[in-house]
N, C-alpha and C positions, 0 to 999 in steps of 0.2 A: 494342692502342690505347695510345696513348703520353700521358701526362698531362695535357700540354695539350690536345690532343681532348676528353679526358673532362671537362678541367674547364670548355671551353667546352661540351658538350653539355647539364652541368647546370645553368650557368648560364641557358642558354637555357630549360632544363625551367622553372626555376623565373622566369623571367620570364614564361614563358607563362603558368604558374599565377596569379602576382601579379596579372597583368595582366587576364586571365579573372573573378578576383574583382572587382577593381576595378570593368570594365566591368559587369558581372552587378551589381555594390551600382547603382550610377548609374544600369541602364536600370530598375531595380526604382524608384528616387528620382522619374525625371523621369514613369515610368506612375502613381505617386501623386503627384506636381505636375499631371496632366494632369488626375487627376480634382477636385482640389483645386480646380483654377481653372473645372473647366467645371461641375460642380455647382453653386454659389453661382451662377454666371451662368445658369444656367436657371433655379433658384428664384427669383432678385432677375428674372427677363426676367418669368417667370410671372405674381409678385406685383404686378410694375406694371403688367402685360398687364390681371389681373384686378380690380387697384383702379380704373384710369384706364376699363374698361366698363361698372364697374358705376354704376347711375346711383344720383343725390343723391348723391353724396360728398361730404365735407365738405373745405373747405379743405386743413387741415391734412392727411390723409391725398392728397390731391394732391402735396401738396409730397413724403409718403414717398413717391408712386409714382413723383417724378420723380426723387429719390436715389435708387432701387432701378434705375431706366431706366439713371441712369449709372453706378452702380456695376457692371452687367453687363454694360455697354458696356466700361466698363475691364476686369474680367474677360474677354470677350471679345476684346480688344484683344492684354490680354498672351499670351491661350492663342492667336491668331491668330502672333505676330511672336514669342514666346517659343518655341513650336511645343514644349512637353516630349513629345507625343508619338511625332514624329520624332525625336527625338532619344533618345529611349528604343529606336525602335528601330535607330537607328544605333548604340546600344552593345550590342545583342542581336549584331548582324551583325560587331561587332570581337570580338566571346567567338567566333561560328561561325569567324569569318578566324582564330583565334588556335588552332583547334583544329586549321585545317590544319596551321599551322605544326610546332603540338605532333607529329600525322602524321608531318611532316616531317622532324622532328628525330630521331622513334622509325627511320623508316626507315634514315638517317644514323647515327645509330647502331647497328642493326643490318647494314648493307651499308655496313659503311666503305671509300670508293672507294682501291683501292690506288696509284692511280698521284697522282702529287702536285697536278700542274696540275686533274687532276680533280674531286681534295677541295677544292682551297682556290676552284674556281668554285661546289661546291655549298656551302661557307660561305659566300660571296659573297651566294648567295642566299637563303640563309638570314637570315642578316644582315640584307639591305636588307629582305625581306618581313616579316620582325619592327618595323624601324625602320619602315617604314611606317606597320605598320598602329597600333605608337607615337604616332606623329605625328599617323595618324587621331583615335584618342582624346581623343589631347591639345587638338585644335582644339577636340572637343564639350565637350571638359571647363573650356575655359577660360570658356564660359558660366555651367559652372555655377558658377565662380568669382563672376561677373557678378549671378545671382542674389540677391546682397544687395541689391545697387543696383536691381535690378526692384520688392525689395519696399518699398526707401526709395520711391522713385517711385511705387510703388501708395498707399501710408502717405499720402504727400503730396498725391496728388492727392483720396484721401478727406478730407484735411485742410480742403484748400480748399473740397471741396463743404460740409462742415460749418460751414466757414469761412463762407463764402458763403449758406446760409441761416439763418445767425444773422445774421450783420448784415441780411440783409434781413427776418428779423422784429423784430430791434429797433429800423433804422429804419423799419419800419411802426410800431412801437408810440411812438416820441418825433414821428413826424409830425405836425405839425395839423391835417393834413387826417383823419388817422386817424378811422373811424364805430365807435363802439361796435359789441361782437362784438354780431353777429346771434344770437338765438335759432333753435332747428329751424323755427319756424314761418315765422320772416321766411327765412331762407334758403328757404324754400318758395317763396316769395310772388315773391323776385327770382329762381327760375331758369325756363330756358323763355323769359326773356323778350327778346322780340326786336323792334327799333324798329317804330314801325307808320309806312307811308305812305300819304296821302289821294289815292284815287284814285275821282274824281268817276264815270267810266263802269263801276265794279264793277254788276252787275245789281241787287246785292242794295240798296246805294246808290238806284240808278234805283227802286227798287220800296220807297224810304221803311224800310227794313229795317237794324238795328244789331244782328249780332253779337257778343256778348261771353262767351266760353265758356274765359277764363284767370284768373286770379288776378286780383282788384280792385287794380290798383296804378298806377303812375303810366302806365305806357300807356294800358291799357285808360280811363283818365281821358281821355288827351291825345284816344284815338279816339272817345269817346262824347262828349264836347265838342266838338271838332271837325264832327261830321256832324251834331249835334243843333243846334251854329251855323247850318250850314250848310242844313239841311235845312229850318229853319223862315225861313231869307232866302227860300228858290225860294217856299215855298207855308205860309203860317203858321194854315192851317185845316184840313189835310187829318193825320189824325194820324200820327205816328209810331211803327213797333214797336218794344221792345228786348227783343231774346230773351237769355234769362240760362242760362249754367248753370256753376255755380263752387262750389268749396268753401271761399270765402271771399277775406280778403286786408284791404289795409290799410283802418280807420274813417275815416281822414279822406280818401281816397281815394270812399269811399264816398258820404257826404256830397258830395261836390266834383258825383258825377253828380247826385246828388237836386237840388241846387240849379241844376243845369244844366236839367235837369225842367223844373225852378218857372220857370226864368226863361224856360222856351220857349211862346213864344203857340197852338204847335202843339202838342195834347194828345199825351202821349207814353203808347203803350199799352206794359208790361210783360209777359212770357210768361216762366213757369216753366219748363225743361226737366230732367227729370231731376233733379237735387241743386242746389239752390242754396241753400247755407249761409252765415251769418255775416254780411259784409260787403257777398255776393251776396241777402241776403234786405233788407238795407236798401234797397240800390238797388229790388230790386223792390217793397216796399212804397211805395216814393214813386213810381208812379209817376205821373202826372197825367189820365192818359186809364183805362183798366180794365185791370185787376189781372189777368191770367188765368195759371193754373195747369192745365198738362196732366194727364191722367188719371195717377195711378202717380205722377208727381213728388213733390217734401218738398221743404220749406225747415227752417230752424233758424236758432235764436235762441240769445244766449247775451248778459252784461251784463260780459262783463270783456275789458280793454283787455291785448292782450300790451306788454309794454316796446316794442318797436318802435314802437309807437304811440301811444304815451305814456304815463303813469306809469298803473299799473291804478285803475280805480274807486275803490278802496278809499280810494286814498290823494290822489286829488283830489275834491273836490265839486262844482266844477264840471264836468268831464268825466262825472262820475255825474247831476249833474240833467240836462243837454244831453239823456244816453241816457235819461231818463225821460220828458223834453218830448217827445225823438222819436217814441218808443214810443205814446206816449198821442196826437200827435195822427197818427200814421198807422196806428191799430190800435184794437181794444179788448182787450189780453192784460190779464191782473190785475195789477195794479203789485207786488205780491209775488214777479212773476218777475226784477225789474228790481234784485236786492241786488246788497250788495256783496262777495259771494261767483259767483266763478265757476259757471254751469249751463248745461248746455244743454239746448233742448227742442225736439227731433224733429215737426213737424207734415206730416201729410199733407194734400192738398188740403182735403177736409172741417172739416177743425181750423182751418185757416186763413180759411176761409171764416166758419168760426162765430165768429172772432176777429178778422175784418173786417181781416184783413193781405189778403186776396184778396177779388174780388168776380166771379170766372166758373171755371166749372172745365168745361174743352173734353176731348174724345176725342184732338186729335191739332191740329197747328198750325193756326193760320189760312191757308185755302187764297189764292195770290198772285193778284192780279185783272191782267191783262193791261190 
């Protein structure tokens, strides 16, 4: 074998070899880019999956669950059109192409063809299927050159999202329109809530009957005012029911139905159901027609105003004597319940009775007269 032969077959050895490495580092790089991008997009998919089901969430954790939706969209995004899995194993497949060749090269050098035209077609071939499979590489690899710029663009697009909920919570926070942050309880009080519409043929309507079984707040005002309007124009002698059952909600809200009560010429009967605390035990102590409490039911009292509602007892007098005048004339509890310290007190039907917040205690509802 004559020099140059030899020096092109080593050549080729060690192109094979180089190139083998090479592809071998890259497809090992883009199978840990694959997992790099697809992990973070399933725990950020999960997290928002599991914040945005779970119910009460607070605002704020809204907002991470809507960064997390898009930041695994973006992950998503890049491992879709990025593809480092494919292309991981497209350089798996230039290491197995590059071993043929390697084959190739061993065969040629050990059966070196004698006759001329012979040899220099199987260098020919040699040649181009190397340069090829060169060229193959070289296209996947010039992505990964590209890879900077995927991460500027990832970089940037987290920027903006960053971007973009800070300005909108600082212009929520310089807004005028801006409400004082809600407490747990008022956030309570407004979720659930959903417009009410007045619909004169509901049965319950027809049959003088006012459910309210959500939070004391501004609807549930809008619909017991409403029907208690309403219902004492048709017929202002025949009583009307209000069945309660709530774990409370806004005082002045409360208030708003009592005097809705007082102002209707049609006695308005009240019924306890199950829990009706706080805000729900005002309304039914007022009512104007009889007080009843089903069997097993509790109401509860307590003398202190959350911030939503206005500044606590403690620190107004008059919002503290109003809850006293209340108390005293729709009740007889001992005015010592009535401080300016937060209490609450648990009554069952009997208790209630004996403290004249109730005046009948029933088995089971008022049966509906046809």
């Amino acid at each position: 074998m004559d020099y140059k032969t030899q020096k092109l077959i080593n050549d080729w050895k060690q192109r094979v070899n180089d190139d083998q490495k090479a592809n071998t580092a890259l497809a090992k790089r883009f199978n840990q880019s694959h997992y790099l991008i697809g992990l973070p997009a399933i725990v950020l998919a999960i997290t928002a999956g599991v914040m945005l089901l779970t119910e009460n969430v607070a605002p704020n954790f809204r907002v991470v669950a809507g960064i997390a939706g898009i930041l695994a969209g973006i992950f998503s995004t890049v491992q879709t059109f990025y593809a480092p899995a494919k292309k991981s194993e497209n350089h798996r497949l230039v290491v197995s192409q590059l071993a043929h060749v390697r084959r190739d090269v061993e065969l040629f050098e050990r059966f070196l063809p004698e006759k001329k035209p012979e040899k220099k077609q199987r260098i020919r071939e040699i040649d181009d299927s190397l340069l090829n499979i060169e060229d193959h590489a070289l296209g996947t690899e010039t992505v990964v050159q590209r890879w900077p710029w995927v991460l500027v663009g990832f970089a940037g697009s987290i920027a903006m999202i960053l971007v973009l909920a800070l300005g909108s919570n600082w212009l929520g926070r310089v807004s005028p329109s801006e409400q004082p942050p809600l407490d747990w309880v008022s956030e309570s009080v407004q979720q659930g809530t959903e417009t009410w519409e007045f619909d004169p043929d509901d049965p319950l309507v027809q049959h003088r009957i006012i459910l309210v079984n959500t939070w004391i707040n501004e609807i549930a005002t809008e619909k017991v005012v409403t029907l208690l309007t309403y219902l004492n124009q048709i017929d202002n002698q025949e009583p009307i029911t209000l069945y309660l059952t709530s774990i409370g909600g806004y005082t002045k809200d409360a208030y708003a139905i009592a005097h809705a009560m007082q102002a209707s010429e049609a006695p308005v009967d009240t019924v306890a159901l199950g829990d009706c605390f706080s805000a729900c035990t005002k309304v039914f102590m007022s009512g104007t027609g009889e007080r009843i409490m089903i069997e097993n039911s509790r109401i509860a009292i307590h003398t202190h105003a959350y911030p939503f509602d206005g500044d606590p007892y403690s620190n107004n007098t008059v919002l503290y004597q109003r809850e006293r005048e209340f108390f005293q004339a729709n009740s007889d509890i001992p005015l010592d319940w009535i401080s300016r310290e937060e209490k609450f007190y648990y009554l069952s039907p009997e208790d209630a009775l004996a403290y004249q917040l109730a005046d009948t205690i029933i088995a089971a509802p008022p049966a509906i007269e046809e």
